[in-house]
LUMGUVO-104842 format. One record per atom (N, C-alpha, C): x, z, y; residue in one letter. Coordinates in pm, whole numbers, padded with zeros to 5 digits, always signed. Layout:
REM LUMGUVO-104842
XZYA/...
REM end
This chain:
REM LUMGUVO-104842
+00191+01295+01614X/+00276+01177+01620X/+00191+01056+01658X/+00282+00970+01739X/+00177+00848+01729X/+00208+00748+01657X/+00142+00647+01629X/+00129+00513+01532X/+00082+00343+01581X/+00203+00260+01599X/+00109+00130+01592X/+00082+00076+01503X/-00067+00031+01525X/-00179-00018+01409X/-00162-00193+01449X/-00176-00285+01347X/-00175-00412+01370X/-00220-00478+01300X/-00397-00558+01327X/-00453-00633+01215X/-00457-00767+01288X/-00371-00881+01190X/-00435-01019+01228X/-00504-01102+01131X/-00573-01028+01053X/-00668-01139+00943X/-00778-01139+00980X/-00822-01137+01076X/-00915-01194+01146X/-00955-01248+01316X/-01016-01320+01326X/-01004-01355+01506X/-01018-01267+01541X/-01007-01147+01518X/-00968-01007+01631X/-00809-00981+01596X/-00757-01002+01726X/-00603-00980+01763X/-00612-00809+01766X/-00609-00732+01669X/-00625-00604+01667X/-00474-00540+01691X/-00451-00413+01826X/-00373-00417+01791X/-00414-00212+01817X/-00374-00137+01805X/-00374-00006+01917X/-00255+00112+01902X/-00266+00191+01953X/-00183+00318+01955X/-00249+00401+01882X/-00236+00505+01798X/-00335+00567+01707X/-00250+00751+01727X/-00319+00844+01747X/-00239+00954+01766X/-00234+01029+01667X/-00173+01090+01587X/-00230+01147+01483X/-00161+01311+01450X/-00254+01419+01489X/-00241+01569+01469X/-00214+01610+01387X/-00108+01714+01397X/-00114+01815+01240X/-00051+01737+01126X/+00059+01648+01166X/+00062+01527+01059X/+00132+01659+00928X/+00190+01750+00919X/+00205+01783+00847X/+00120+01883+00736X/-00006+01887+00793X/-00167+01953+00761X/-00211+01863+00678X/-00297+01919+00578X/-00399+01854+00498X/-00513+01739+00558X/-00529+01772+00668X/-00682+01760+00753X/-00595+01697+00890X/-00516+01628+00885X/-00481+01543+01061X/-00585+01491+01094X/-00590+01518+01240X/-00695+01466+01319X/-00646+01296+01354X/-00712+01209+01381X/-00662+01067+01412X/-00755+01008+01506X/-00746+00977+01585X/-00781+00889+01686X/-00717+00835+01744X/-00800+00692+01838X/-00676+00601+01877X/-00694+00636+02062X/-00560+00631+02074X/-00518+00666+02209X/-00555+00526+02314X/-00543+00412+02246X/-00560+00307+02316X/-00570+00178+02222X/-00661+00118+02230X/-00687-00041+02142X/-00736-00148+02207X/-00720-00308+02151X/-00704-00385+02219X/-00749-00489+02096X/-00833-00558+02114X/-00889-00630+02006X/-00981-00823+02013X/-00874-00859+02139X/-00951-01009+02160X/-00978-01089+02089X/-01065-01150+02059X/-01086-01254+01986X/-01024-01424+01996X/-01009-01460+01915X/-00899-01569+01952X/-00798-01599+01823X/-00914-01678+01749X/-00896-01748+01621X/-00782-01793+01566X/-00729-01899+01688X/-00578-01914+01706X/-00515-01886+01796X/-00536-01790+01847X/-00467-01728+01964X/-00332-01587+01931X/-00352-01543+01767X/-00282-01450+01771X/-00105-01441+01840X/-00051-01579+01768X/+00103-01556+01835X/+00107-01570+01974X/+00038-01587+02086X/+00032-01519+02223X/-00013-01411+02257X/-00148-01381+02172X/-00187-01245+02233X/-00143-01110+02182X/-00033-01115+02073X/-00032-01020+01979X/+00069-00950+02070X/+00176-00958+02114X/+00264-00925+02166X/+00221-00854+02334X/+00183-00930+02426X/+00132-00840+02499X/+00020-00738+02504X/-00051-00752+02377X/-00144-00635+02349X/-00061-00544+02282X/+00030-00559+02230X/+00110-00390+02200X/+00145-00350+02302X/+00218-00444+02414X/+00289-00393+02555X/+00146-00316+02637X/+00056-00378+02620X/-00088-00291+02675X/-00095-00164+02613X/-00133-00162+02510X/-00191-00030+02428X/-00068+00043+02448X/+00069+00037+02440X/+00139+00119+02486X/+00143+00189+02669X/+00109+00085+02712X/+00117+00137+02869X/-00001+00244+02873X/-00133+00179+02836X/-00242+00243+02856X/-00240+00415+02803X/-00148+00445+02697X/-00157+00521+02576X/-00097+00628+02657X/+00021+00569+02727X/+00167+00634+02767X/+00227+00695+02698X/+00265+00595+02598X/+00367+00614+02483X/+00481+00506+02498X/+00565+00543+02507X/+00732+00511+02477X/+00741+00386+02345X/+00801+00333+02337X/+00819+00293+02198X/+00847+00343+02125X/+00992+00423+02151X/+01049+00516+02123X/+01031+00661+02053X/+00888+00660+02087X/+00810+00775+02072X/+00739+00778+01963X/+00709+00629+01895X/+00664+00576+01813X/+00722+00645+01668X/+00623+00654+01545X/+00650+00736+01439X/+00661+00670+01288X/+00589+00540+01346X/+00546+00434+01225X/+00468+00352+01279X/+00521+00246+01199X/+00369+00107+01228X/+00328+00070+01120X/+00166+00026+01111X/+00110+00064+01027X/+00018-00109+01054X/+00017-00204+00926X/-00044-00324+00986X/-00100-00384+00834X/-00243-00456+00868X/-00288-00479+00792X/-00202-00637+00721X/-00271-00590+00569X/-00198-00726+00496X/-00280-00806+00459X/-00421-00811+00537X/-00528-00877+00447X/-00603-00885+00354X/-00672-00920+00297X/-00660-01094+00279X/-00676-01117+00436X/-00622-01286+00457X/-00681-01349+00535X/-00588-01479+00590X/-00636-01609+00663X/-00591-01691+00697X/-00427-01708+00689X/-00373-01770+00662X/-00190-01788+00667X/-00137-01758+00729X/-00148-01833+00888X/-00111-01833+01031X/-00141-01698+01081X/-00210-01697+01123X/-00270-01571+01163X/-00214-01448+01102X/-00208-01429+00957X/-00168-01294+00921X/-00018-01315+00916X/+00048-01427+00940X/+00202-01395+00923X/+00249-01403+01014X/+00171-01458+01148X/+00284-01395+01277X/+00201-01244+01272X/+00079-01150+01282X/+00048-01038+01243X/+00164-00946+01181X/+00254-00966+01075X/+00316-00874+01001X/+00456-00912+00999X/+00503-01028+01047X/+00607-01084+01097X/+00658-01038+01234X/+00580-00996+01314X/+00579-00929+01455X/+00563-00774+01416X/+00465-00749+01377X/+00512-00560+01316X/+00608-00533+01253X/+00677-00631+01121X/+00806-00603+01072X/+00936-00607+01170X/+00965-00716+01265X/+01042-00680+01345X/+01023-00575+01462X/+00883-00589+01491X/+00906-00469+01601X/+00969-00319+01540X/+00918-00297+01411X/+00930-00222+01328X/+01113-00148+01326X/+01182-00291+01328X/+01319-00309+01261X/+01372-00256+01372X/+01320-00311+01474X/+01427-00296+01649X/+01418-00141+01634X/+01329-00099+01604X/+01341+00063+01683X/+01347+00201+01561X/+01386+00092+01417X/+01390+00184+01314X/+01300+00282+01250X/+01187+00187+01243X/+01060+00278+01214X/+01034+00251+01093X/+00977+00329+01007X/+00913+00297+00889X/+00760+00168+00873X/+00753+00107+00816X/+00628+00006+00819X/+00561+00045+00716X/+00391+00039+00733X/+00316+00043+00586X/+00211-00031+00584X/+00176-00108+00465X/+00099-00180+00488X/-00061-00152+00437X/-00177-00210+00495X/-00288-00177+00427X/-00403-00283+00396X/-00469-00297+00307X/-00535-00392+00268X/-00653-00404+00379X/-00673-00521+00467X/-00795-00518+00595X/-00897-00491+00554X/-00933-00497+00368X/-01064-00479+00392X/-01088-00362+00357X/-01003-00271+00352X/-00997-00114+00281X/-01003-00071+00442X/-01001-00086+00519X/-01010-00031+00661X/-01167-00061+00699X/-01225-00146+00696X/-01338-00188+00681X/-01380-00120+00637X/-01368-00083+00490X/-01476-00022+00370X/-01447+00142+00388X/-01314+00158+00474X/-01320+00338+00446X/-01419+00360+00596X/-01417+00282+00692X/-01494+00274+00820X/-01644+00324+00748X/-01682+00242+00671X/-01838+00293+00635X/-01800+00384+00489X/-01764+00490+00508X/-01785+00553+00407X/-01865+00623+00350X/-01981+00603+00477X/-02070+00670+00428X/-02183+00602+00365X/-02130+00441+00323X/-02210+00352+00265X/-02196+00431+00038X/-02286+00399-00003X/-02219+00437-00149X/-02181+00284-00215X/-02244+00233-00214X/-02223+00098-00268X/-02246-00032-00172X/-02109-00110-00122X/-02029-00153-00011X/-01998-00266-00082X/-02038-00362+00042X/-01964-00521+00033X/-01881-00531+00134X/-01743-00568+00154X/-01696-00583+00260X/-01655-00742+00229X/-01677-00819+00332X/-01681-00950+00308X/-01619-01014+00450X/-01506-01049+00458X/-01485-01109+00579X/-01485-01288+00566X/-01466-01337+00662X/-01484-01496+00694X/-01297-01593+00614X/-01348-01636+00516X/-01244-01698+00430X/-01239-01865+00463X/-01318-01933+00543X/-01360-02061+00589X/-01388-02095+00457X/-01362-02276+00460X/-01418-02369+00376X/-01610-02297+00293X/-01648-02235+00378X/-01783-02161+00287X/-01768-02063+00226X/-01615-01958+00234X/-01555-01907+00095X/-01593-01750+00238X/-01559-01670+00125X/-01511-01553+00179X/-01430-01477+00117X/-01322-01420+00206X/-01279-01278+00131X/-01342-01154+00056X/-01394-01083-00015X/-01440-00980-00034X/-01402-00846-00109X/-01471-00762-00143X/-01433-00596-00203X/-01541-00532-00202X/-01544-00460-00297X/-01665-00354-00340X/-01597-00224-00305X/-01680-00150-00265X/-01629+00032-00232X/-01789+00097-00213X/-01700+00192-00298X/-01796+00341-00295X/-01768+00420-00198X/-01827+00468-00118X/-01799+00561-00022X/-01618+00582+00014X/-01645+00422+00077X/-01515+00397+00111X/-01366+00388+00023X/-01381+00419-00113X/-01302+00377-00192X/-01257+00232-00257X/-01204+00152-00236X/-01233+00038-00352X/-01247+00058-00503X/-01329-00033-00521X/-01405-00045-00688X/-01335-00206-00727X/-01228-00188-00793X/-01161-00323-00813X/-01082-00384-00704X/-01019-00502-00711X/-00944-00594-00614X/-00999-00641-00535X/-00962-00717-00438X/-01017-00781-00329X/-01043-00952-00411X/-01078-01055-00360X/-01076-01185-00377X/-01169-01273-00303X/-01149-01341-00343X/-01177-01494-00251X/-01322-01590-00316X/-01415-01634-00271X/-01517-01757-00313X/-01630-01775-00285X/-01684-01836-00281X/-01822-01887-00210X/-01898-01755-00185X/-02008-01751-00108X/-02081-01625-00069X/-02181-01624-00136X/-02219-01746-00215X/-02318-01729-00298X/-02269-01698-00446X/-02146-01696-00474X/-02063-01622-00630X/-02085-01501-00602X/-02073-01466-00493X/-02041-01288-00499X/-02157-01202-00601X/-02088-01130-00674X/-02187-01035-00736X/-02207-00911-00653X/-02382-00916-00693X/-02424-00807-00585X/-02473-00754-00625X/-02507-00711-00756X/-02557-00580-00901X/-02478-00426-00808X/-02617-00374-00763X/-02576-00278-00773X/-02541-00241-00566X/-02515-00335-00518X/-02482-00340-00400X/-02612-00326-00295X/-02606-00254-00204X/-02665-00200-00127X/-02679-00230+00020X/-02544-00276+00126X/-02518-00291+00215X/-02373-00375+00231X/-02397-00475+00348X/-02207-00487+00352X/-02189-00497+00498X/-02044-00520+00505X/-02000-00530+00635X/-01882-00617+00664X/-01803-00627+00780X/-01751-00705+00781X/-01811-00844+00829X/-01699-00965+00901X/-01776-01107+00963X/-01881-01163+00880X/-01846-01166+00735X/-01921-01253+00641X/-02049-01187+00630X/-02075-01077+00680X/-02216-01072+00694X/-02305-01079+00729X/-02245-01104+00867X/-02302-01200+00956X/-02302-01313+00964X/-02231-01341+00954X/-02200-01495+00900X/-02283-01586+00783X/-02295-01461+00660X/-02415-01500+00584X/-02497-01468+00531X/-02562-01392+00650X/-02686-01336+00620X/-02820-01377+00549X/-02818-01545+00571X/-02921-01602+00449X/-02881-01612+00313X/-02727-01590+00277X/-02738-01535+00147X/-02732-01434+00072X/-02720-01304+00173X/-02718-01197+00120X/-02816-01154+00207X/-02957-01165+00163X/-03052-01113+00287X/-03117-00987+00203X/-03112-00923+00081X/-03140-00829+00054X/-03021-00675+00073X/-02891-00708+00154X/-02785-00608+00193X/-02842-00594+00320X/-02835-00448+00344X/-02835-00397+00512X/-02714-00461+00584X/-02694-00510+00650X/-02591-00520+00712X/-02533-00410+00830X/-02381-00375+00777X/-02364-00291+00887X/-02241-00351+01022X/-02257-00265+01123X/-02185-00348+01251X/-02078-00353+01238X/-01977-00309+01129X/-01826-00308+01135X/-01786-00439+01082X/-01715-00516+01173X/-01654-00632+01156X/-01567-00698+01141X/-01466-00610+01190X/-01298-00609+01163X/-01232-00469+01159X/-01131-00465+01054X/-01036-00340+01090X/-01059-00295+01209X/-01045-00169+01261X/-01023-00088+01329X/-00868+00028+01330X/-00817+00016+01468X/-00675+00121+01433X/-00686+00233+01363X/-00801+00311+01404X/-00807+00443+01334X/-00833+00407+01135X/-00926+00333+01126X/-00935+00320+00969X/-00789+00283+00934X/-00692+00180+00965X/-00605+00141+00962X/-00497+00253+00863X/-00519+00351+01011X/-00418+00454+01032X/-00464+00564+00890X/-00569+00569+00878X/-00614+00713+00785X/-00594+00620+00654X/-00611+00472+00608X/-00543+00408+00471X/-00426+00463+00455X/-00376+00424+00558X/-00210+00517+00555X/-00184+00644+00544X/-00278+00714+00595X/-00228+00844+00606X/-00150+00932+00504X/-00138+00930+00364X/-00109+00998+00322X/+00036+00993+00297X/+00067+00869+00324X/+00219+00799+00329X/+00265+00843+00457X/+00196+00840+00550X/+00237+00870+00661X/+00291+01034+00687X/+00168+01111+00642X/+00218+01296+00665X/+00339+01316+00585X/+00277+01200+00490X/+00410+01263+00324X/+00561+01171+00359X/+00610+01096+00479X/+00715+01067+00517X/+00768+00973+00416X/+00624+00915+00327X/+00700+00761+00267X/+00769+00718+00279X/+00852+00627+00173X/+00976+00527+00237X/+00908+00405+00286X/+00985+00321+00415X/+00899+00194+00443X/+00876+00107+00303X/+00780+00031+00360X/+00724-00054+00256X/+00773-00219+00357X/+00792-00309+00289X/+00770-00444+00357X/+00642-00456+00348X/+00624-00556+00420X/+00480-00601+00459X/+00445-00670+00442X/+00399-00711+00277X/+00341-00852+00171X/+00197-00872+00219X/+00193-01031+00239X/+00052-01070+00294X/-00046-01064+00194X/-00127-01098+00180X/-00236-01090+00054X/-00320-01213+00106X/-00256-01333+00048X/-00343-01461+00117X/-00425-01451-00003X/-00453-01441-00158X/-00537-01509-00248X/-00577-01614-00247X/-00526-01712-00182X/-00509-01833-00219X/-00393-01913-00136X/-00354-02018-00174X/-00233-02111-00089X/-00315-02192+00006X/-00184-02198+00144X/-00248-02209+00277X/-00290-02344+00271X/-00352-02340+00319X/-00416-02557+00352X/-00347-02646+00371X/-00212-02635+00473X/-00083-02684+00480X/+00067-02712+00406X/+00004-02805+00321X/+00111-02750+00197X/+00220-02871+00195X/+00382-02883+00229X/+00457-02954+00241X/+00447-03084+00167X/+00474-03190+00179X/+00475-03321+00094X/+00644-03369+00067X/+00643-03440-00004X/+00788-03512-00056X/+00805-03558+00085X/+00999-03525+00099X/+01001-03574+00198X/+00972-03740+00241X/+01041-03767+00338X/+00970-03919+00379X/+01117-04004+00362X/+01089-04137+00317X/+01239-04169+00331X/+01272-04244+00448X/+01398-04239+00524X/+01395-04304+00658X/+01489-04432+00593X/+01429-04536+00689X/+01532-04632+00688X/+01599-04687+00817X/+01717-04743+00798X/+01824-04740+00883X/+01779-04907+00910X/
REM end
């Protein structure tokens, strides 16, 4: 069967086609048929949409053909992750597909699974970061949000993800590894077991951990 994958919590407009074997087997094979991943901070509500119309052409998959969509919920920026899952939920709706959602940094952290003890830390601005601990790709606790110099690192070994690059002078005793954003295939195998096992859809709750920067004021009063 195939699968669209869709991460926008981070400046990678992630989007791809993901194929996935044997879905009714223990052991499905998964790889992605076609992905598409520009960068473009605020660029997602233009680029998100013709990169599915890509990864589908490239894939030569139908929409139709489509089995599930599968899109990350973050953490991450406001904007960004809610046209992300706002655009997979309706594409979702038009063609009657099931949706599931997956935490971005559990795609990250199952990517290095062959790390044992894992920082996945992506870029949270104001100095902050998102982060998560995983054992050989499992999470060890929740995800959350705060400076890069709070993070506890007892015990931690390596991380991945933007923030590690990003801050490498404060975590200069972690290896850093090259995975930087979700990927479709990690995406797709978070899901997987919902996926072979014909889950019911899930909506697609963002995971900001904190309130957006933009926060409404009393209205204004007009005068006549």
């Amino acid at each position: 069967m195939y699968v669209l994958a869709v991460d926008t919590s981070s400046p990678a407009v992630m989007t791809g086609v993901v194929s996935v074997d044997d879905p009714g087997g223990r052991s499905a094979g998964v790889v992605a048929a076609a992905e598409r991943a520009p960068l473009a901070a605020r660029g997602h509500g233009e680029l998100l949409a013709p990169c599915i119309a890509e990864v589908l052409r490239e894939a030569g998959v139908d929409a139709g053909d489509l089995a599930a969509v599968v899109a990350g919920t973050g953490p991450g920026p406001f904007t960004g992750l809610r046209v992300g899952l706002v655009t997979a939920a309706a594409f979702a709706d038009a063609l009657g597909l099931p949706t599931y959602g997956v935490c971005s940094l559990d795609a990250i952290g199952l990517a290095c699974a062959d790390e044992t003890a894992l920082l996945v830390a992506s870029d949270a601005r104001r100095r902050e970061v998102y982060w998560a601990r995983y054992e050989h790709g499992a999470p060890v606790g929740a995800p959350a949000v705060g400076a890069a110099a709070d993070v506890p690192l007892d015990g931690l070994t390596a991380v991945a993800g933007a923030g590690g690059e990003l801050y490498a002078d404060v975590w200069p005793e972690l290896a850093r590894r090259t995975e930087r954003y979700p990927d479709p295939v990690s995406l797709v195998r978070c899901a997987l077991p919902r996926l072979t096992g014909a889950a019911p859809s899930e909506a697609l709750t963002p995971l900001y951990l904190r309130r957006p920067d933009a926060v409404p004021g009393a209205p204004k009063r007009v005068s006549q």
